[in-house]
C-alpha positions in Angstrom: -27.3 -53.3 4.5 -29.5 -50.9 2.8 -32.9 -52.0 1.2 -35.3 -50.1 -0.8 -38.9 -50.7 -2.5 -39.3 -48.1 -5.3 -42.9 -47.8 -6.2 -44.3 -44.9 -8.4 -46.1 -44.1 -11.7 -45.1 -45.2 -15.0 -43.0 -42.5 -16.8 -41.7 -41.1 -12.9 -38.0 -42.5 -13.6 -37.8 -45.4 -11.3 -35.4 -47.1 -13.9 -33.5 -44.1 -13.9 -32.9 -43.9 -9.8 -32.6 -47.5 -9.7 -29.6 -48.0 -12.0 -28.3 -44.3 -11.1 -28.1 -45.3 -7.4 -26.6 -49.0 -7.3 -22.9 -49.2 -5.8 -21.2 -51.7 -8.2 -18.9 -53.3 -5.6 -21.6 -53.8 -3.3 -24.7 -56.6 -4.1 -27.3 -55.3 -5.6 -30.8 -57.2 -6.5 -33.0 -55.5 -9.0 -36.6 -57.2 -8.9 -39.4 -56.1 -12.1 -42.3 -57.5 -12.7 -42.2 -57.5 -16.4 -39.8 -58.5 -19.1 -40.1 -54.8 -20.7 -38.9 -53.5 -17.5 -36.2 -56.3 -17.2 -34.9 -54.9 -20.7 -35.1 -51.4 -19.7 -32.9 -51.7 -16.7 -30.4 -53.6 -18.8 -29.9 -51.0 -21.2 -29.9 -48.1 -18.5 -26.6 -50.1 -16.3 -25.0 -51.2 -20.2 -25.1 -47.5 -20.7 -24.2 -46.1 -17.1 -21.1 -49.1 -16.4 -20.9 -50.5 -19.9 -21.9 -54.1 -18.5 -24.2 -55.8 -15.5 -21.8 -54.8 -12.9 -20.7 -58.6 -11.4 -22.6 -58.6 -8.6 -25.9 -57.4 -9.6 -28.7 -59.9 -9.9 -32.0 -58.3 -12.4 -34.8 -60.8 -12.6 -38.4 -60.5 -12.8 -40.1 -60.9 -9.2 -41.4 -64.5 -10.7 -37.7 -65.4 -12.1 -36.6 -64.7 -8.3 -39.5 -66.7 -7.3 -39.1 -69.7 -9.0 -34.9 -69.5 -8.9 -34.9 -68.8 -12.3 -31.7 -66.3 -11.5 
């Protein structure tokens, strides 16, 4: 199982790598820590597969938190 922790400046493309780099078949968990973010990342996997692929999870870190998933 692979596991990574992006951390960079705003404006590096994190968003970009993230949704670039998920295997849709495989489980992926996408953790933000804003609802802007959480918005962005939709719109960068609706434009890369067309939909949330079925077994990705993106929730803010608090969401995940509090099982609000």
């Amino acid at each position: 199982m692979d596991k990574k922790l992006v951390m960079a400046v705003a404006g590096s493309g994190k968003t970009y790598l993230i949704c670039n780099s998920i295997e849709p078949e495989k489980r992926n968990l996408i953790l933000a820590f804003t609802h802007e973010n959480i918005k962005n990342i939709h719109y960068e996997l609706l434009e890369r597969f067309g939909a949330i692929p079925e077994k990705t999870i993106v929730s803010t870190f608090h969401g995940f938190l509090f099982g609000r998933v």
